[in-house]
TORTORDREN-719906 format. One record per residue (C-alpha): residue number from 0; residue in one letter; x negated, y, z negated. Coordinates in nm, 2 decimals. Example, Ala and Ser with C-alpha at 12.3 -4.5 7.8 and 13.67 -1.06 7.14 Angstrom:
2
r n = 0, res = a, east = -1.23, north = -0.45, up = -0.78
r n = 1, res = s, east = -1.37, north = -0.11, up = -0.71
END
This chain:
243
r n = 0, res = x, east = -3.83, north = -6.43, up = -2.68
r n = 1, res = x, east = -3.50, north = -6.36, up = -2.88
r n = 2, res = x, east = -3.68, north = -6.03, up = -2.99
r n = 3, res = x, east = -3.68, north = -5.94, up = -2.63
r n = 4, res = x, east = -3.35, north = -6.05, up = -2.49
r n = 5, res = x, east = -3.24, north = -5.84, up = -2.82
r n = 6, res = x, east = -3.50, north = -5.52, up = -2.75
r n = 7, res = x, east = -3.33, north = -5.55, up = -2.38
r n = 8, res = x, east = -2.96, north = -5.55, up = -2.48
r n = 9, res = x, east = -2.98, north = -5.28, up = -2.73
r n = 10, res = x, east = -3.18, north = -5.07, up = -2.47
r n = 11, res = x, east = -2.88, north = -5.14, up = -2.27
r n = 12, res = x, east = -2.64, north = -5.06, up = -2.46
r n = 13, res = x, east = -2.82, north = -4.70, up = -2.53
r n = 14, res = x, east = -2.83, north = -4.64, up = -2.13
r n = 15, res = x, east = -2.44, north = -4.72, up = -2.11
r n = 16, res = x, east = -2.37, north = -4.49, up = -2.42
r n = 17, res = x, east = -2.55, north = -4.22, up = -2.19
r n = 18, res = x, east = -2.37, north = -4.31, up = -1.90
r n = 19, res = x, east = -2.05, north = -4.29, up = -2.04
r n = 20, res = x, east = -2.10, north = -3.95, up = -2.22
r n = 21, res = x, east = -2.24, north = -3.79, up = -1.94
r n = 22, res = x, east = -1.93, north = -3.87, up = -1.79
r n = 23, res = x, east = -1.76, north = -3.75, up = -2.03
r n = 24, res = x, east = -1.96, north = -3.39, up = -1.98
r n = 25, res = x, east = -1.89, north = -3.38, up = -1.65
r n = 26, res = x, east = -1.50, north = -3.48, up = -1.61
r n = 27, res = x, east = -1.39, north = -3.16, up = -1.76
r n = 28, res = x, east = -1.14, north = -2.94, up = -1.54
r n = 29, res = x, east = -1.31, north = -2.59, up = -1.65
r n = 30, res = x, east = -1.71, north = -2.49, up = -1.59
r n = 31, res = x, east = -1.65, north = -2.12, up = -1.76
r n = 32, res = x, east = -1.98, north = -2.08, up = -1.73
r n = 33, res = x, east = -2.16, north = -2.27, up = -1.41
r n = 34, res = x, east = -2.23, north = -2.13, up = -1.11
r n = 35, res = x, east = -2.17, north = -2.24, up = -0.73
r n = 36, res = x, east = -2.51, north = -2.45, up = -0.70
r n = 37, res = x, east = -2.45, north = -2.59, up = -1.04
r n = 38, res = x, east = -2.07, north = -2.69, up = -0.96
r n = 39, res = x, east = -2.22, north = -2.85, up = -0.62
r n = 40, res = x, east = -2.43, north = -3.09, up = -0.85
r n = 41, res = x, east = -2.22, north = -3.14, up = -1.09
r n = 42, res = x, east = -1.93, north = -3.26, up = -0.80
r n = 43, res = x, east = -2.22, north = -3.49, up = -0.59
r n = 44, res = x, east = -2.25, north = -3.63, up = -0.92
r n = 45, res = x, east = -1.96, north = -3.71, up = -1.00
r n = 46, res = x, east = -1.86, north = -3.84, up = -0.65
r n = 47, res = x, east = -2.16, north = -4.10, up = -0.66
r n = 48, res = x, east = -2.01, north = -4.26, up = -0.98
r n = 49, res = x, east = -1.62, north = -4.24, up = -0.85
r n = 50, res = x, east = -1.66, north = -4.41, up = -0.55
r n = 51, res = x, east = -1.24, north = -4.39, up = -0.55
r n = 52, res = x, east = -1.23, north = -4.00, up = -0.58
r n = 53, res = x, east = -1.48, north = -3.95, up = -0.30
r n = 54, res = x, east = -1.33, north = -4.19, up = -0.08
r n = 55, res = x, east = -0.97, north = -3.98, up = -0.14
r n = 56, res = x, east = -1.17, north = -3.69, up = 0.02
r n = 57, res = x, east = -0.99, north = -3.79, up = 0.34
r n = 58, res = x, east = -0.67, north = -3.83, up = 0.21
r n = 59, res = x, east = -0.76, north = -3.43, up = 0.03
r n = 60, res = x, east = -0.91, north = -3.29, up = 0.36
r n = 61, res = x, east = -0.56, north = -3.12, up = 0.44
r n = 62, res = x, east = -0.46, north = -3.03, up = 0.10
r n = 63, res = x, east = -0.43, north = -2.64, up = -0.01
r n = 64, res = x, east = -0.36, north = -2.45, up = -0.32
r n = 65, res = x, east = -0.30, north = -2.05, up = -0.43
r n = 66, res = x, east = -0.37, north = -1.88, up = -0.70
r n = 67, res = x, east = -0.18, north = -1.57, up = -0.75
r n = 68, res = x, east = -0.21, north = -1.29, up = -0.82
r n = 69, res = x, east = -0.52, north = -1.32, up = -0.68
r n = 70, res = x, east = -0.60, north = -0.96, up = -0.86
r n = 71, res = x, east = -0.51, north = -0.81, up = -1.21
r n = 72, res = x, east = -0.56, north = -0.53, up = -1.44
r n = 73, res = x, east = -0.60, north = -0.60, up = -1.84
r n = 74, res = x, east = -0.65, north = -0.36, up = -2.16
r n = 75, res = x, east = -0.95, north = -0.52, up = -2.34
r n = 76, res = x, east = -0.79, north = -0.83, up = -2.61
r n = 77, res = x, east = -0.48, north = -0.88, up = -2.36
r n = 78, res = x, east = -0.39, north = -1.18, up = -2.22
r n = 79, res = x, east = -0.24, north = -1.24, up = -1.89
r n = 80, res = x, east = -0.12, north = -1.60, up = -1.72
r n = 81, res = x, east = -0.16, north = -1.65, up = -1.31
r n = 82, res = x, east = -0.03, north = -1.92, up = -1.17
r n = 83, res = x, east = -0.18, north = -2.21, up = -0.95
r n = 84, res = x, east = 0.02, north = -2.38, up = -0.71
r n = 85, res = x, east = -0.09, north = -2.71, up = -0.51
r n = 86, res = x, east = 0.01, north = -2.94, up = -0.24
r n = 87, res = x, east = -0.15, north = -3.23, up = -0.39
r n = 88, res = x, east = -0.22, north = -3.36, up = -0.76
r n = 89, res = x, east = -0.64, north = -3.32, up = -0.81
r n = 90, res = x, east = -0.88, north = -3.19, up = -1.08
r n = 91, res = x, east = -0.92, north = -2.76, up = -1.01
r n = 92, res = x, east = -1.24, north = -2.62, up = -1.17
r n = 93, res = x, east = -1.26, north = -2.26, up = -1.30
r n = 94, res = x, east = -1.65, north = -2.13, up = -1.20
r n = 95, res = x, east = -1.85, north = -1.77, up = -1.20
r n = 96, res = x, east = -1.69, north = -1.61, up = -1.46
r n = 97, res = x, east = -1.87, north = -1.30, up = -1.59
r n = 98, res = x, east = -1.81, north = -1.45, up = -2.02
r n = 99, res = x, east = -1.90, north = -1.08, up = -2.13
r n = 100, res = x, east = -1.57, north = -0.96, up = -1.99
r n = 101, res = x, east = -1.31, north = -1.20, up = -1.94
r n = 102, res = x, east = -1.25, north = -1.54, up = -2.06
r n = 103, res = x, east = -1.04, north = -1.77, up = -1.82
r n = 104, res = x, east = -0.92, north = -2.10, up = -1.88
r n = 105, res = x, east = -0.65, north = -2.38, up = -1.79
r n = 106, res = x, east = -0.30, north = -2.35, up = -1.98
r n = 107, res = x, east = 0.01, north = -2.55, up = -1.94
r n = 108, res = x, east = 0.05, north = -2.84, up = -1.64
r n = 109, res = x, east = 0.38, north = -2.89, up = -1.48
r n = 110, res = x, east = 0.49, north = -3.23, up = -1.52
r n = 111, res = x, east = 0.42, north = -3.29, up = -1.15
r n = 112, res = x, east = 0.07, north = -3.16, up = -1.20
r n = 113, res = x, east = 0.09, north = -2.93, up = -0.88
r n = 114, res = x, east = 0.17, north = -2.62, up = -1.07
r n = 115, res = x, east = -0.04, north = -2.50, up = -1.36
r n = 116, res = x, east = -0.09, north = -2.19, up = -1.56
r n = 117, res = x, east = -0.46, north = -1.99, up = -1.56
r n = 118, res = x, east = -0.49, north = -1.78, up = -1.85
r n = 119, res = x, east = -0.75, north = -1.47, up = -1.88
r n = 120, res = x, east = -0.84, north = -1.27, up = -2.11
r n = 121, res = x, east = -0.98, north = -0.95, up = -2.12
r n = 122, res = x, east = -1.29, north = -0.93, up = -2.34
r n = 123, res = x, east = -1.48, north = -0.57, up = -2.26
r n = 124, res = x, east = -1.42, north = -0.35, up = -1.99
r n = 125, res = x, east = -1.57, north = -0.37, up = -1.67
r n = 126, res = x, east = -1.50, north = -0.50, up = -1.30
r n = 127, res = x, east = -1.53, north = -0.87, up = -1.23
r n = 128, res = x, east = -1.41, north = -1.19, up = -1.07
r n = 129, res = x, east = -1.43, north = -1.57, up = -1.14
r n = 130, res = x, east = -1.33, north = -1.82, up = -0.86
r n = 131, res = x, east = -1.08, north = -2.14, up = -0.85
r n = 132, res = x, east = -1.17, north = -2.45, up = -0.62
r n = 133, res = x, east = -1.08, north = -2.81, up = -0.60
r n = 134, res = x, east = -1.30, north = -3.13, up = -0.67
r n = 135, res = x, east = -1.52, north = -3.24, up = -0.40
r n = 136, res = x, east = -1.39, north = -2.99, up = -0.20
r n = 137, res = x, east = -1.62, north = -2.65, up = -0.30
r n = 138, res = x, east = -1.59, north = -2.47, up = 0.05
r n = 139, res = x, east = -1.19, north = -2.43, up = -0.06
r n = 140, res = x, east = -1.26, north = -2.14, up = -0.27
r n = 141, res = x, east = -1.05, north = -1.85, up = -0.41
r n = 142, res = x, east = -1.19, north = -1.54, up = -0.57
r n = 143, res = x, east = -0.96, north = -1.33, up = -0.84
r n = 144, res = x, east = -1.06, north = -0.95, up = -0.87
r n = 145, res = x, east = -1.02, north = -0.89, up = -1.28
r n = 146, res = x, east = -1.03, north = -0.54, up = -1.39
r n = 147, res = x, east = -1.07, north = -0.48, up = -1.75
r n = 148, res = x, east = -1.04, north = -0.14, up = -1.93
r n = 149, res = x, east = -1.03, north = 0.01, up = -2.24
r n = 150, res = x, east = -0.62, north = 0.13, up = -2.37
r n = 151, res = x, east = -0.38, north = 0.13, up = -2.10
r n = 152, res = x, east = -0.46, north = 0.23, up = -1.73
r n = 153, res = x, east = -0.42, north = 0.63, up = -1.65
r n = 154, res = x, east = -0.02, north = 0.73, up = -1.64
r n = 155, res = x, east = -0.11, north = 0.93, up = -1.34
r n = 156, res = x, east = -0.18, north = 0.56, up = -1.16
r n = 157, res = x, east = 0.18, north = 0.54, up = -1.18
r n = 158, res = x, east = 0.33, north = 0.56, up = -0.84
r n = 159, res = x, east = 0.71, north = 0.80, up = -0.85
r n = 160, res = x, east = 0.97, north = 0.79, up = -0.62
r n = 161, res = x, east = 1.14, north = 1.12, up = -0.53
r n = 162, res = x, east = 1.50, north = 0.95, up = -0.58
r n = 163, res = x, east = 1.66, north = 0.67, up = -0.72
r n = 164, res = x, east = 1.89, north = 0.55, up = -0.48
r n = 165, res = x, east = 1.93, north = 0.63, up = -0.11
r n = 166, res = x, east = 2.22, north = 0.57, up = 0.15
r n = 167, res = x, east = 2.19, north = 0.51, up = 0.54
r n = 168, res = x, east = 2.38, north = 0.34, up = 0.83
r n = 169, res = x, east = 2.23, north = 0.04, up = 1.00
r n = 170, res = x, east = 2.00, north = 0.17, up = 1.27
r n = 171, res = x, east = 1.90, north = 0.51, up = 1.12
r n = 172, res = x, east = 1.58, north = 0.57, up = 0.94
r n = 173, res = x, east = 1.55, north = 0.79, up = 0.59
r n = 174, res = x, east = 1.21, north = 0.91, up = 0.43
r n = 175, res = x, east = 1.15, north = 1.00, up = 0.06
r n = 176, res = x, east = 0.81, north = 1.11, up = -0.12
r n = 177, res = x, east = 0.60, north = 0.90, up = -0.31
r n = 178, res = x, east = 0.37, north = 1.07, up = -0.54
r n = 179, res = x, east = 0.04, north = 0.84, up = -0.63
r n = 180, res = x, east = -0.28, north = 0.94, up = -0.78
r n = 181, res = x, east = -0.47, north = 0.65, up = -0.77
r n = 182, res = x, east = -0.66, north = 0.47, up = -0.47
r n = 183, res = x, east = -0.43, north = 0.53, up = -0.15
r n = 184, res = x, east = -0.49, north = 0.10, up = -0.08
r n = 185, res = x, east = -0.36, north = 0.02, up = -0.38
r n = 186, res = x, east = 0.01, north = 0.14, up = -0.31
r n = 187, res = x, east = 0.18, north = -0.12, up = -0.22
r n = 188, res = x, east = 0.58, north = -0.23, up = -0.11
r n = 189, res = x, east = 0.78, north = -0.52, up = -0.18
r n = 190, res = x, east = 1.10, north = -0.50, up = -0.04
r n = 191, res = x, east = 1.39, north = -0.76, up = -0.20
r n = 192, res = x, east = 1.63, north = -0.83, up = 0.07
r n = 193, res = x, east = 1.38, north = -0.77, up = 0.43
r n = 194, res = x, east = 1.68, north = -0.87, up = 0.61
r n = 195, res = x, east = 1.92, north = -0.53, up = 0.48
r n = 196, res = x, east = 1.60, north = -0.27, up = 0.51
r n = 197, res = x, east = 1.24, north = -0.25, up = 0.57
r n = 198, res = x, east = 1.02, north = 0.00, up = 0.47
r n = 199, res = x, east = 0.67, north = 0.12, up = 0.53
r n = 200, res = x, east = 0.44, north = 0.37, up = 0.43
r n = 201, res = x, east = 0.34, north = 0.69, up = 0.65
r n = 202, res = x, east = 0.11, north = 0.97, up = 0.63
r n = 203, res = x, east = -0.05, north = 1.11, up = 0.32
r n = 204, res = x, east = -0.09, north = 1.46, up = 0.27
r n = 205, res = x, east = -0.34, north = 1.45, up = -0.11
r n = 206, res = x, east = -0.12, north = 1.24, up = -0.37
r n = 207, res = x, east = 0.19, north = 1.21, up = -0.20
r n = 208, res = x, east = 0.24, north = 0.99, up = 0.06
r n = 209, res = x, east = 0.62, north = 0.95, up = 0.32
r n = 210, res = x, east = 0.80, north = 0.64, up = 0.27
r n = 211, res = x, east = 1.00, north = 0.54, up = 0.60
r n = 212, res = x, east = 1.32, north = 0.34, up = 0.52
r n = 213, res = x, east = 1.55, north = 0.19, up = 0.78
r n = 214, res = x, east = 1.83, north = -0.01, up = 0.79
r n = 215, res = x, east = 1.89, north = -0.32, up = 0.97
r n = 216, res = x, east = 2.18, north = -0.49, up = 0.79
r n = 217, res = x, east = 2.47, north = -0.40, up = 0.59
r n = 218, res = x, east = 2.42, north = -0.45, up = 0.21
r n = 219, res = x, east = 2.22, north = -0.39, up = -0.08
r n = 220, res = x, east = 1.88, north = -0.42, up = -0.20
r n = 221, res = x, east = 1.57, north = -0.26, up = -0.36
r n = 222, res = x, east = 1.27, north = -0.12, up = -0.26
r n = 223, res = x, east = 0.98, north = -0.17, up = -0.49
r n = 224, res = x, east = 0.67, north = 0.06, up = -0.45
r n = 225, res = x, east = 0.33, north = -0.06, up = -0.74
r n = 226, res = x, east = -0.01, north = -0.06, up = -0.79
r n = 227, res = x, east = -0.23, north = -0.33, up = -0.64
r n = 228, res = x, east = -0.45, north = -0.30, up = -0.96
r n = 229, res = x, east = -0.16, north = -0.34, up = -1.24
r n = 230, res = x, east = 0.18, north = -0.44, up = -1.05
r n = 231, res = x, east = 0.38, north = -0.34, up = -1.43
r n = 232, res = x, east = 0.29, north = 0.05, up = -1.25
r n = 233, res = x, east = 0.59, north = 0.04, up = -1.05
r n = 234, res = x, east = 0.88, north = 0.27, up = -0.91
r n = 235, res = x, east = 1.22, north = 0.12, up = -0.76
r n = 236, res = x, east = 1.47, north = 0.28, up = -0.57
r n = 237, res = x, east = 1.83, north = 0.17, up = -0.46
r n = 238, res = x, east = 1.88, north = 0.13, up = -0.10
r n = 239, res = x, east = 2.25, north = 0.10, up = 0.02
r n = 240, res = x, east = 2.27, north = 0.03, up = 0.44
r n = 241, res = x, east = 2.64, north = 0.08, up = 0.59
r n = 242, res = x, east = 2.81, north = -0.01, up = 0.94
END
């Protein structure tokens, strides 16, 4: 009989052991390597043993979170850190990523855990993506586009702005060329102050494409003009608006 009850508590003790590592396994915040059906399990697992996280799915339902940029270019063995922003303190899991050409991983937490750093790395070149999502919550997905290549991206991707600076009154409207050789989609503006000038592009004619500025308020600011695919491919310009 004490041979049994013993028998029965090691036996026990094994199952608990399994238990416990098992959660162990599955408590992680990155999945490098699992796919959506396999992050599905592994969360429905997960919520059956945490009855507390699962009944917080309410309390989640609402919450959001970005990831940006949401696309980047690397040179194969470079490293470059996104940022993950939140609007509520929960575990984020890194899925689908191609390990061939990129490796992506969690870096540093903010102390109020609603900021945190992605780092990826570029491994051999290629075209990719990997996605970002929240615990429990696996329909809140978002993609990032990676796009690895081999030495530094073509010079001739490099948008160029025929000048530097440019003066206007408020109301009137200036153009300058922009000369870009790579995808038309990919030229994009940012400008600093949207409350002194705006700016938009216009019609192409081969690599060179009008930019339309107008001024709206006296002041200062700059116009930036860069590639969607590597925003460090980049032209400025000056933009002075008088009464």
């Amino acid at each position: 009989m004490k041979k049994k009850i013993c028998l029965l508590l090691c036996l026990l003790f094994v199952i608990l052991c399994t238990v416990a590592m098992a959660d162990t396994k599955i408590d992680a915040r990155v999945f490098p390597n699992a796919n959506y059906r396999e992050y599905v399990k592994l969360s429905e697992t997960l919520g059956n043993r945490e009855s507390g996280e699962k009944a917080n799915q309410e309390i989640c339902a609402n919450a959001t979170f970005k990831v940006s940029p949401k696309e980047i270019t690397l040179k194969v063995g470079e490293t470059k850190t996104l940022k993950l922003k939140a609007t509520i303190s929960t575990t984020y899991i890194i899925f689908d990523t191609n390990k061939k050409l990129i490796e992506a991983k969690f870096g540093k937490v903010n102390a109020d855990k609603l900021t945190m750093e992605i780092i990826v790395k570029g491994l051999k070149a290629g075209d990719t993506e990997f996605g970002v999502t929240r615990l429990f919550h696996y329909d809140d997905v978002v993609k990032v586009k990676v796009h690895v290549v081999d030495g530094s991206a073509p010079k001739a991707d490099v948008p160029k702005i025929s000048k530097k600076e440019l003066s206007m009154k408020i109301g009137k409207q200036k153009t300058v060329t922009v000369t870009f050789a790579g995808t038309k989609t990919d030229l994009k503006i940012k400008v600093k102050n949207k409350k002194i000038a705006s700016a938009e592009i216009g019609s192409w004619s081969g690599n060179k494409a009008k930019l339309k500025i107008k001024g709206l308020k006296s002041g200062n600011t700059t116009i930036e003009i860069y590639n969607a695919k590597d925003q460090s491919q980049k032209a400025t310009i000056k933009v002075t608006v008088k009464k």
